[in-house]
KOLFI-794119 format. One record per residue (C-alpha): residue in three letters; y, z, x. Coordinates in Angstrom, 3 decimals, padded with zeros to 6 digits. Layout:
+------+----------+----------+----------+
! lonu !        v !        w !        u !
+------+----------+----------+----------+
!  ALA !        Y !        Z !        X !
...
+------+----------+----------+----------+
//
This chain:
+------+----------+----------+----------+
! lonu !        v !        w !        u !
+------+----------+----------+----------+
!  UNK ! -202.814 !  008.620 ! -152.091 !
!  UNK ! -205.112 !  005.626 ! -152.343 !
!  UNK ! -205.367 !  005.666 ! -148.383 !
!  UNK ! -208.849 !  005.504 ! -146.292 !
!  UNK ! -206.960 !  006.986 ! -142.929 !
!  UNK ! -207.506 !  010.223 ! -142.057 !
!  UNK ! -205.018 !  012.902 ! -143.489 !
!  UNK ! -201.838 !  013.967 ! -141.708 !
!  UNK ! -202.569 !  016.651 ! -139.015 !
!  UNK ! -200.087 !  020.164 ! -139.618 !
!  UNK ! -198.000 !  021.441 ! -136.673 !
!  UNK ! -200.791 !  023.832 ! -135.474 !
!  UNK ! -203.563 !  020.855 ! -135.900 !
!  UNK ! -201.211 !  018.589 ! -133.558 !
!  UNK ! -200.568 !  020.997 ! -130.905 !
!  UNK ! -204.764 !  021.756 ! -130.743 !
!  UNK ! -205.113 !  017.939 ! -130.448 !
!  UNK ! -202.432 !  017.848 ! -127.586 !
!  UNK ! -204.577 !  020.586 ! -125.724 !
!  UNK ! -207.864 !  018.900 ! -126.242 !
!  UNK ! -206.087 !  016.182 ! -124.109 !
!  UNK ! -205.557 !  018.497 ! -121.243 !
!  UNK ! -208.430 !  020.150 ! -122.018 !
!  UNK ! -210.811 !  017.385 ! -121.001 !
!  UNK ! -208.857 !  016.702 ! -117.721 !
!  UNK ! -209.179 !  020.723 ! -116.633 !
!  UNK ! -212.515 !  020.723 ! -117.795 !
!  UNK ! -213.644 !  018.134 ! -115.568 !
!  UNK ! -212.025 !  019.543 ! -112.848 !
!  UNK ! -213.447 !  022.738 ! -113.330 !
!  UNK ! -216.892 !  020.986 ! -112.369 !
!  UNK ! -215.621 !  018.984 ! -109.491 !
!  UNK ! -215.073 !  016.009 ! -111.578 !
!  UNK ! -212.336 !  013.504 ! -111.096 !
!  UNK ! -209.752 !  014.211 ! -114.618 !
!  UNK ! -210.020 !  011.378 ! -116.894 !
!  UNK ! -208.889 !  010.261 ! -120.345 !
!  UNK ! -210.877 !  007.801 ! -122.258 !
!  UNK ! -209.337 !  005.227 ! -124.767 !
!  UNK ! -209.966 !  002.441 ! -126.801 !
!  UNK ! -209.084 ! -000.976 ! -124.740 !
!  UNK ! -205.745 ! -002.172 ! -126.263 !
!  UNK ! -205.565 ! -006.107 ! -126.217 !
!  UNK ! -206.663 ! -008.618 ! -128.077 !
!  UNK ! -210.012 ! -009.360 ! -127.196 !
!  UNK ! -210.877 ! -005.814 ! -128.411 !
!  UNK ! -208.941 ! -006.050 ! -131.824 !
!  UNK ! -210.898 ! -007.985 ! -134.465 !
!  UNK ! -210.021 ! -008.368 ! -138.865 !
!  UNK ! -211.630 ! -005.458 ! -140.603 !
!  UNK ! -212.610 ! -007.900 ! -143.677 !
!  UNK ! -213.250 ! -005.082 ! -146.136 !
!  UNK ! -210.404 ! -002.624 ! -144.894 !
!  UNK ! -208.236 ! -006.063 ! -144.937 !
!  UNK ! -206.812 ! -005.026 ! -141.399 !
!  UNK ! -206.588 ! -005.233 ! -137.595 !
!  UNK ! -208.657 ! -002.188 ! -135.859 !
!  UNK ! -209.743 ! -001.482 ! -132.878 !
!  UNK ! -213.385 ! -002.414 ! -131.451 !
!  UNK ! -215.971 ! -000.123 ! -129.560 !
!  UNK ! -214.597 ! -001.220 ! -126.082 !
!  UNK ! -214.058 !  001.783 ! -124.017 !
!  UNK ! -211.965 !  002.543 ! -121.083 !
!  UNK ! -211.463 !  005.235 ! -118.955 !
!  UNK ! -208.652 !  005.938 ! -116.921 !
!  UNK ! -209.306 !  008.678 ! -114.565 !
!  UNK ! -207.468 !  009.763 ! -110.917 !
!  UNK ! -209.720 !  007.974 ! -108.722 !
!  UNK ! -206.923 !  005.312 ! -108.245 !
!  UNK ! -203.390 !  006.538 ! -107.591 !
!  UNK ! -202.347 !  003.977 ! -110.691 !
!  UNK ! -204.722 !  005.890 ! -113.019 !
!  UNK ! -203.660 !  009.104 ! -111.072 !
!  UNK ! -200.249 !  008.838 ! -112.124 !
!  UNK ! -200.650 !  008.003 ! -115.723 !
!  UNK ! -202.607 !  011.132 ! -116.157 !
!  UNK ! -200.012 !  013.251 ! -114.753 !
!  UNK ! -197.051 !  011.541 ! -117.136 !
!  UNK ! -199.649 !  012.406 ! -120.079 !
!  UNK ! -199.930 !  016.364 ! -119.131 !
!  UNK ! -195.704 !  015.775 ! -118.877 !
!  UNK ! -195.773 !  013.735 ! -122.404 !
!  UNK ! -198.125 !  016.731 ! -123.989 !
!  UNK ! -195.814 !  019.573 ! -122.592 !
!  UNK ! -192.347 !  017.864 ! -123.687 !
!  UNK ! -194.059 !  017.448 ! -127.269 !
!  UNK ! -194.930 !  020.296 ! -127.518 !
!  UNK ! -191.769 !  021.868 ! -127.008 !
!  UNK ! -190.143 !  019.656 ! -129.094 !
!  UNK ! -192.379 !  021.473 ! -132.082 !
!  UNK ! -191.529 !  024.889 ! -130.800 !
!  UNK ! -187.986 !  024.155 ! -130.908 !
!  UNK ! -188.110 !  022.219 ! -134.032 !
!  UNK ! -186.342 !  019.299 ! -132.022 !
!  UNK ! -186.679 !  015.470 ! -131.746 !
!  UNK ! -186.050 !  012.811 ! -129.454 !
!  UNK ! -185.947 !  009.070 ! -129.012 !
!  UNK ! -188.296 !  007.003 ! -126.761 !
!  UNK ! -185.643 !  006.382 ! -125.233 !
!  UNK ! -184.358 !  009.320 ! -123.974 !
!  UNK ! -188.188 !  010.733 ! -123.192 !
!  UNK ! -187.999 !  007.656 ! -121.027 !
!  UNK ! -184.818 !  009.331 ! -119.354 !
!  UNK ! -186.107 !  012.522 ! -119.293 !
!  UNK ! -189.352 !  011.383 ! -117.055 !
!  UNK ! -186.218 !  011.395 ! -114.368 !
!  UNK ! -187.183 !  015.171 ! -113.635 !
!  UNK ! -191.258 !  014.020 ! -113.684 !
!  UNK ! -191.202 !  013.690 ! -110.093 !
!  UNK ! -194.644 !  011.459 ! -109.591 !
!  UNK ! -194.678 !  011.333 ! -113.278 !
!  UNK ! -191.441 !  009.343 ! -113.251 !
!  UNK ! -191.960 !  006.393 ! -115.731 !
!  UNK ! -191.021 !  003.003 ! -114.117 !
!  UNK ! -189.831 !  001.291 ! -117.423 !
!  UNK ! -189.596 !  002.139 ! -121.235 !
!  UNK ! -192.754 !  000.010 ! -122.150 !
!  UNK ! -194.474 !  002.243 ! -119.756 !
!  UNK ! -193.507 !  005.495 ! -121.670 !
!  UNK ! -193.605 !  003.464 ! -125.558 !
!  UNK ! -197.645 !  002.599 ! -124.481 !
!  UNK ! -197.937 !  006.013 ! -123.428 !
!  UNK ! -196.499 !  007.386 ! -126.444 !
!  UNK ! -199.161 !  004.740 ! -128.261 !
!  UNK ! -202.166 !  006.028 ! -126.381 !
!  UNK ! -201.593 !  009.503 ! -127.087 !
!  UNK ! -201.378 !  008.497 ! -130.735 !
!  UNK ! -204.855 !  007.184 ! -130.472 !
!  UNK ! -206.104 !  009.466 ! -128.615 !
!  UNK ! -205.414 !  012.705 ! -130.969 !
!  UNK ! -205.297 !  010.851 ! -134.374 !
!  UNK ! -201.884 !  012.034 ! -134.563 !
!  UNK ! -198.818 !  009.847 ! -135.383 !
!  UNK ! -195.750 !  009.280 ! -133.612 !
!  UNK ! -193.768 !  011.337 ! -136.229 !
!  UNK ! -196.143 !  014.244 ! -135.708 !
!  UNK ! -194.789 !  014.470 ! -132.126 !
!  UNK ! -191.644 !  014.185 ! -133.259 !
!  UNK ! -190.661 !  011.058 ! -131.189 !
!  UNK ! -188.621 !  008.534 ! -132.919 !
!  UNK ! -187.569 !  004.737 ! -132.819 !
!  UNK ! -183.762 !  003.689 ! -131.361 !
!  UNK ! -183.642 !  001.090 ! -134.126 !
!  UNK ! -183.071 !  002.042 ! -137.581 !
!  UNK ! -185.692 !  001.598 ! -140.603 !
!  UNK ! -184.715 ! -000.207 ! -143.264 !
!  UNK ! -182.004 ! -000.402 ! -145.806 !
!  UNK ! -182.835 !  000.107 ! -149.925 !
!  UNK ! -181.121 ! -000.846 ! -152.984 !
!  UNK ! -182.449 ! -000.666 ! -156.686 !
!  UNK ! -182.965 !  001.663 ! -158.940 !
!  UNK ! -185.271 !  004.216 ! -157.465 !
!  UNK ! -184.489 !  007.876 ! -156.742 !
!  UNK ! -185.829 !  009.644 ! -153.360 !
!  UNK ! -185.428 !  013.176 ! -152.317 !
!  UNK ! -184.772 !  013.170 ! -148.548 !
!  UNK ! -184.660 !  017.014 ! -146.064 !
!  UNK ! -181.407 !  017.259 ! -144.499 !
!  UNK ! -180.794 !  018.434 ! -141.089 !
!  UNK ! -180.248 !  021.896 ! -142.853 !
!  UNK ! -183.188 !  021.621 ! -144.512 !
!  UNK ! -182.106 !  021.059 ! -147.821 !
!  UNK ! -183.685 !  018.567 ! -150.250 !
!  UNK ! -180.966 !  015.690 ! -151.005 !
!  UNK ! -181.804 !  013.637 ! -154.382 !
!  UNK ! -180.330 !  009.926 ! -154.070 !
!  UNK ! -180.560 !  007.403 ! -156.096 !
!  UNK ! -181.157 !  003.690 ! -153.989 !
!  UNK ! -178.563 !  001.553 ! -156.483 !
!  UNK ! -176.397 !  004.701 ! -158.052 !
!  UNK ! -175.439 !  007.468 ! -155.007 !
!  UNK ! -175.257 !  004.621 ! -151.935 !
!  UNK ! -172.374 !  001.866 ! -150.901 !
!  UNK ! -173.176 ! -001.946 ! -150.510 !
!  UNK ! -175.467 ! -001.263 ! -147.757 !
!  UNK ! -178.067 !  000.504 ! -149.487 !
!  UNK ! -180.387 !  003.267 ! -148.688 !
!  UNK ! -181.148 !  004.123 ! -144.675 !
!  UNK ! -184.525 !  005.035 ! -144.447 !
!  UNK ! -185.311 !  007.239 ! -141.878 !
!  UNK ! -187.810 !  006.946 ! -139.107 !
!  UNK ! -189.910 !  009.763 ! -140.722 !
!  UNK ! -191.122 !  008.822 ! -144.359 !
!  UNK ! -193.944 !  011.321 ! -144.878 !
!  UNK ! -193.771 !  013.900 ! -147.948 !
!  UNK ! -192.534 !  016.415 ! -145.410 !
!  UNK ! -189.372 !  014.426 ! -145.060 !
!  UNK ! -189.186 !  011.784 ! -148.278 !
!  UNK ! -190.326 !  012.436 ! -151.830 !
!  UNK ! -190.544 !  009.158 ! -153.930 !
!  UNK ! -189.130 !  010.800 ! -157.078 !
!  UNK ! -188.571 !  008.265 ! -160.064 !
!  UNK ! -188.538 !  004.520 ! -160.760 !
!  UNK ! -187.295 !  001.855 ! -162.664 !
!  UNK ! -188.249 ! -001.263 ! -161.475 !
!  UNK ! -190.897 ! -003.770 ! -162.095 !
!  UNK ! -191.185 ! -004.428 ! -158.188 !
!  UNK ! -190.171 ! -004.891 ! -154.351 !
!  UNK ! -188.753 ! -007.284 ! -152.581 !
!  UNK ! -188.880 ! -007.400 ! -149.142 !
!  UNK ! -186.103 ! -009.628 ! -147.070 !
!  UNK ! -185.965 ! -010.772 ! -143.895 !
!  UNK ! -182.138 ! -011.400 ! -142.917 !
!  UNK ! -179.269 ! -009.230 ! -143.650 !
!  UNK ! -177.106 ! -012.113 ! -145.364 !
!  UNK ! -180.187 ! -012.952 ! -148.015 !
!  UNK ! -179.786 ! -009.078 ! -148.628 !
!  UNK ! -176.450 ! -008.903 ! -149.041 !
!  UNK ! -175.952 ! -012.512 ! -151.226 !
!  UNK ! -178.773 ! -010.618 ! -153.837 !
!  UNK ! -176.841 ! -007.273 ! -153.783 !
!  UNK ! -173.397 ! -009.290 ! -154.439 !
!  UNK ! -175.168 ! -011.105 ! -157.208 !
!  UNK ! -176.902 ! -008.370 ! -158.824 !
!  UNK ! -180.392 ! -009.651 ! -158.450 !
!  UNK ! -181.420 ! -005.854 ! -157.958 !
!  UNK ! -180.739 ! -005.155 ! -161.293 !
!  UNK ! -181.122 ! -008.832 ! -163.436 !
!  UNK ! -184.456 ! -008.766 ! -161.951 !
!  UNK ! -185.150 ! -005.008 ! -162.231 !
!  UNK ! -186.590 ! -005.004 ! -158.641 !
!  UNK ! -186.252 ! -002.921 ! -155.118 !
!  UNK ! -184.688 ! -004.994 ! -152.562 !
!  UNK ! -185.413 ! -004.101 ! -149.070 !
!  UNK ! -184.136 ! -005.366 ! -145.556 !
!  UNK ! -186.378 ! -005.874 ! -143.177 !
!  UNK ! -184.362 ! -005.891 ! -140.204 !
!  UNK ! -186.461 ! -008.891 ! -138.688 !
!  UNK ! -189.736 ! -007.500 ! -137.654 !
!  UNK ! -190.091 ! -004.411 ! -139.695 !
!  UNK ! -190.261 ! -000.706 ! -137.913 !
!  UNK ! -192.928 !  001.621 ! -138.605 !
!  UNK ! -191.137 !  003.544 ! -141.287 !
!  UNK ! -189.522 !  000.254 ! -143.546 !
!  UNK ! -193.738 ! -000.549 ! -143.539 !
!  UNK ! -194.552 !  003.108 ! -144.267 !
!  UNK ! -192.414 !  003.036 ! -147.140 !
!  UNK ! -193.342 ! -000.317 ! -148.220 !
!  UNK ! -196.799 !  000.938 ! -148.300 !
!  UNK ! -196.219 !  004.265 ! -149.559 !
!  UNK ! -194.049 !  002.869 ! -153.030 !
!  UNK ! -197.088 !  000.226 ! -153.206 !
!  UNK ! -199.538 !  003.290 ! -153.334 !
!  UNK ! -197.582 !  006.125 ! -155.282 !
!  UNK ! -195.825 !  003.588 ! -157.878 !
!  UNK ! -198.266 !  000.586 ! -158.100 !
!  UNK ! -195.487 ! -001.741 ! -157.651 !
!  UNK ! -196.192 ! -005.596 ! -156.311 !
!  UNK ! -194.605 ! -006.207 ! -152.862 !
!  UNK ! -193.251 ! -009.881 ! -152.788 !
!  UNK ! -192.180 ! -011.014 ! -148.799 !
!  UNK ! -188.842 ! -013.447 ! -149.095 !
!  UNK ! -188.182 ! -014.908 ! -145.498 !
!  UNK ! -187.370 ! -017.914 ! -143.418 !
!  UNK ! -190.261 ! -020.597 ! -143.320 !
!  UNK ! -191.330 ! -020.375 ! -140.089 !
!  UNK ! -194.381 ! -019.534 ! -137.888 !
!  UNK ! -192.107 ! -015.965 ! -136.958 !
!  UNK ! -191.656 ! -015.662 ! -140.515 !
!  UNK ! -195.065 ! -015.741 ! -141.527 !
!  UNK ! -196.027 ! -012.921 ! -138.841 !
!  UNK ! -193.111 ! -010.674 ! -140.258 !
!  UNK ! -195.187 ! -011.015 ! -143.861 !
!  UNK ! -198.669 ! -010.237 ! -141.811 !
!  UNK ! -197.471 ! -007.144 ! -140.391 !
!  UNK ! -196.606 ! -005.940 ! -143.386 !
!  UNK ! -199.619 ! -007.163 ! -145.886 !
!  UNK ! -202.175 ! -006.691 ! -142.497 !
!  UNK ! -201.020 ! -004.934 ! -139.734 !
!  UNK ! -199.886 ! -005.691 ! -136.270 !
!  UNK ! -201.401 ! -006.086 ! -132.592 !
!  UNK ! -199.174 ! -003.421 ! -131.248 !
!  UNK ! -200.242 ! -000.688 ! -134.161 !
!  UNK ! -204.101 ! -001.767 ! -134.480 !
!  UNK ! -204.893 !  001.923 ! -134.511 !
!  UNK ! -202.915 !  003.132 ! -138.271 !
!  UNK ! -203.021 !  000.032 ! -139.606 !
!  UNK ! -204.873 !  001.466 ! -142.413 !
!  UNK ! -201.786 !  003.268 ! -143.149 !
!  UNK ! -198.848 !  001.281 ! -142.418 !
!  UNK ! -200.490 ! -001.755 ! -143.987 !
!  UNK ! -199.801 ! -002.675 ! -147.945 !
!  UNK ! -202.593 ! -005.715 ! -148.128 !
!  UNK ! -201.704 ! -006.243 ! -151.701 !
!  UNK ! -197.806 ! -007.793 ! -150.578 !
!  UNK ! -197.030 ! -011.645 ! -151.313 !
!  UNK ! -195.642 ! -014.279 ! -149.608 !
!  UNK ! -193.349 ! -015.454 ! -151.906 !
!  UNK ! -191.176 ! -017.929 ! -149.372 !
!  UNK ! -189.362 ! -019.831 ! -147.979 !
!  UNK ! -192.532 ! -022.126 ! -147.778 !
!  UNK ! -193.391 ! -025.401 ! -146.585 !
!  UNK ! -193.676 ! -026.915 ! -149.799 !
!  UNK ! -190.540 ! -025.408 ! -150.759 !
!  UNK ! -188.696 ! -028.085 ! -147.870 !
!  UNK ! -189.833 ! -031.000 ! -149.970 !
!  UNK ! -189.374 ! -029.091 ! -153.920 !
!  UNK ! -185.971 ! -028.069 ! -152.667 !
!  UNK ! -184.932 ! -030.637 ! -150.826 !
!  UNK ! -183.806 ! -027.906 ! -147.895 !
!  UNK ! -181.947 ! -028.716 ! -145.451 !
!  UNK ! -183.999 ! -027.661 ! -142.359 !
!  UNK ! -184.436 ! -027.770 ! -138.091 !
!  UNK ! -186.738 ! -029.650 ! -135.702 !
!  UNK ! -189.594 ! -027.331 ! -135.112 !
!  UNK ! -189.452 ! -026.634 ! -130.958 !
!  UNK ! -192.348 ! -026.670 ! -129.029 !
!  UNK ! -192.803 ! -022.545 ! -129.142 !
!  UNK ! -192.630 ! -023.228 ! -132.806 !
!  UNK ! -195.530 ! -025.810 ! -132.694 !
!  UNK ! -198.263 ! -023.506 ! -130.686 !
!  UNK ! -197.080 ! -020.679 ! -132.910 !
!  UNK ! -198.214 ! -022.920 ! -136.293 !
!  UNK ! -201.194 ! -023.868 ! -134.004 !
!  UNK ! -202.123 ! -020.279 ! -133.379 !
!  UNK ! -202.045 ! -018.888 ! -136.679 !
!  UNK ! -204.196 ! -021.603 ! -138.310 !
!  UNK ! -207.168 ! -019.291 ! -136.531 !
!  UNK ! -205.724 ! -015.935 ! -136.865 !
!  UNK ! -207.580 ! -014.099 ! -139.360 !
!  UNK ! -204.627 ! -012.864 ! -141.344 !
!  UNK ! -204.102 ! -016.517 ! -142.167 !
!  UNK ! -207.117 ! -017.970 ! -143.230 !
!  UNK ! -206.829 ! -018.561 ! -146.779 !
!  UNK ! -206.529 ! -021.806 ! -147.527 !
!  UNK ! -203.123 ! -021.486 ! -149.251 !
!  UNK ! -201.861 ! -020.115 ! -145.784 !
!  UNK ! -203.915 ! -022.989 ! -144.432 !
!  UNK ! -202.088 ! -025.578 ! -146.475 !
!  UNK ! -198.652 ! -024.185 ! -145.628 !
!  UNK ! -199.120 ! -024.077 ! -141.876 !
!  UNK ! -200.242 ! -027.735 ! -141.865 !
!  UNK ! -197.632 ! -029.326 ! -143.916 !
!  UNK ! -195.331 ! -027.555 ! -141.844 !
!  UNK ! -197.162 ! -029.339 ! -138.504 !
!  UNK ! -196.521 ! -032.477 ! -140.803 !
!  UNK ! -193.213 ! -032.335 ! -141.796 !
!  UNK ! -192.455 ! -031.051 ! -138.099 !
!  UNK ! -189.501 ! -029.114 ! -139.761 !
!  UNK ! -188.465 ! -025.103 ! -140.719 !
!  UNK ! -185.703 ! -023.951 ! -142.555 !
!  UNK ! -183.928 ! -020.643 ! -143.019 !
!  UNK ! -183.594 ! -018.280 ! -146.223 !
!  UNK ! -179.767 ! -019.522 ! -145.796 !
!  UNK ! -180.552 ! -023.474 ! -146.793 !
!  UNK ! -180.393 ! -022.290 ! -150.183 !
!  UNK ! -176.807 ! -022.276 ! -150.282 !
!  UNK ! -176.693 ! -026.417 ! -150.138 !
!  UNK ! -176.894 ! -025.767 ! -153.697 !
!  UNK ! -173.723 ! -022.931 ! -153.820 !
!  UNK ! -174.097 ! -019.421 ! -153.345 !
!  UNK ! -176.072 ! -018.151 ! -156.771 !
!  UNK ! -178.655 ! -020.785 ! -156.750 !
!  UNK ! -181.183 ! -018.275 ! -155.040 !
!  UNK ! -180.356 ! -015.778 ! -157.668 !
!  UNK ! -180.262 ! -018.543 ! -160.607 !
!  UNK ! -182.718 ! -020.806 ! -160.231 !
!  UNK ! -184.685 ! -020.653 ! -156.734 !
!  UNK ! -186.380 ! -016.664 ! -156.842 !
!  UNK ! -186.867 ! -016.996 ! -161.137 !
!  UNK ! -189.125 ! -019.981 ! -160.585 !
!  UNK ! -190.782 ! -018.811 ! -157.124 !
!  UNK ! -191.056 ! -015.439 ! -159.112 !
!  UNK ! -192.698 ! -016.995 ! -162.056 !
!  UNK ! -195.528 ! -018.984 ! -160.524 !
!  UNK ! -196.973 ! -015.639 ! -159.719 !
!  UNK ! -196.569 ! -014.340 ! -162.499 !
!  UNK ! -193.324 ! -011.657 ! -162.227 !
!  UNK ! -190.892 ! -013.460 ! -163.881 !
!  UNK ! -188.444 ! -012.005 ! -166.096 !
+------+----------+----------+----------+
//
């Protein structure tokens, strides 16, 4: 698989990991010893840029939380709850959304969760904790993944358990592909390809105005929508199709400093999912644009950029994932001009401009033109 994180963990595997968790809180008491769980700290002054993995992990910063304080108390007991809901959910072969495990804590009594980030961090330090992923327990998003079209075929499980073979351009409507929220081999087989590569796009009218103009297949490429900030699984699959099918990843978004995160979770890795970004990241993706210099080729139409915009820009000129000195360049010619502009501005010059001229030539200069 081309991947340095550790391999997925079977049914049996993830249920011993669960105990271990409970395990170390009953051993303890067992002594006399206050229950405790120990974790990684998760913000920002203990995440630093692996240089030679090319992502965001964790440091060596330990804490423990423990039942000492009622606080620490409480988030022990809405673990053991977590652990025992999962693993029923295995038993029974069932899933569930964050959302309604949040709902479910109703019944917790002291274990009650007081808001859904409570029970999503939760969720995240168990994840860390085992070495076990999010699908492994069986918990899943509220928003959807992504949506696919091009010529690629996939083999998906049913709900019956049946293998489904689709093709992304041939057996879907105008909407494309949904990918599901669990992308692993148990649940999606990458089958067969004929592309030369991916692109991944930010808004759902960019998507759309290439699928109308056929860009998917004049340019023999994967389109896929990113939904805004991309969930786990459109990332997973991103990486996985980068991995299985050595296919470049080209990023098409807005130009601004929002923008240029949504590409750096996807070639890097996020804050929030420091501890797989070894997995979730595809390091060899692209920016391909909208980019600064773009504003002046193009003559784009474009927006003031608002003060959150400005200490965005002046953030990222010292975040690791930008420190090339293309990204360099960009940033501060965007401080210059003072401006952004959206995928959209394209259409000053009518509707298949982006197909016609604009991605050809941005697709050219590095070298995947066709």
């Amino acid at each position: 698989m081309g991947m340095s994180e550790a391999p997925r963990k079977n049914r049996k595997q993830v249920v011993e990991a669960l105990h271990e968790v409970a395990a170390e809180m009953h051993n303890r008491m067992q002594r006399g010893d206050p229950p405790r769980m120990t974790l990684p700290v998760r913000s920002k002054t203990n995440i630093s840029f692996d240089n030679k993995l090319g992502v965001f992990k964790y440091g060596k910063n330990k804490t423990v939380r423990d039942a000492t304080k009622l606080g620490s108390a409480r988030q022990l007991l809405r673990t053991l709850h977590i652990t025992e809901f999962i693993e029923e959910m295995i038993d029974s072969e069932k899933s569930s959304t964050l959302r309604e495990m949040y709902y479910i804590s109703e019944g917790w009594g002291n274990g009650k969760f007081g808001s859904q980030n409570e029970s999503n961090n939760l969720a995240e330090d168990l994840e860390i904790v085992t070495k076990c992923l999010r699908e492994d327990f069986k918990l899943r998003p509220e928003e959807d993944g992504a949506r696919i079209i091009g010529n690629i075929t996939v083999e998906e499980k049913n709900r019956r358990g049946e293998w489904m073979r689709i093709n992304c351009r041939d057996d879907v409507g105008d909407s494309g592909y949904g990918v599901p929220y669990n992308v692993e081999e148990e649940k999606l087989k990458l089958v067969d390809e004929d592309i030369d590569f991916v692109m991944a796009i930010e808004t759902g009218g960019m998507f759309d105005r290439l699928i109308e103009n056929g860009f998917d297949e004049e340019a023999r490429c994967a389109l896929i929508h990113l939904k805004g900030q991309p969930a786990r699984s459109t990332r997973r699959i991103i990486r996985r199709i980068s991995d299985e099918w050595k296919k470049p990843v080209v990023v098409f978004a807005d130009c601004d400093p929002w923008s240029f995160r949504i590409y750096a979770s996807i070639a890097y890795g996020a804050i929030k999912t420091a501890h797989i970004s070894e997995y979730l990241a595809t390091k060899e993706a692209t920016y391909l644009g909208i980019t600064a210099d773009d504003i002046l080729a193009y003559d784009l139409p474009s927006d003031d950029l608002t003060k959150q915009d400005i200490g965005a820009l002046e953030a990222e000129l010292s975040d690791p994932r930008f420190n090339t000195g293309w990204w360099q360049e960009q940033i501060k010619l965007m401080q210059e001009l003072g401006k952004k502009a959206e995928q959209q501005s394209l259409a000053k010059y009518g509707l298949d401009f982006v197909t016609d001229t604009y991605l050809p030539e941005k697709l050219d200069t590095i070298g995947l033109g066709y």
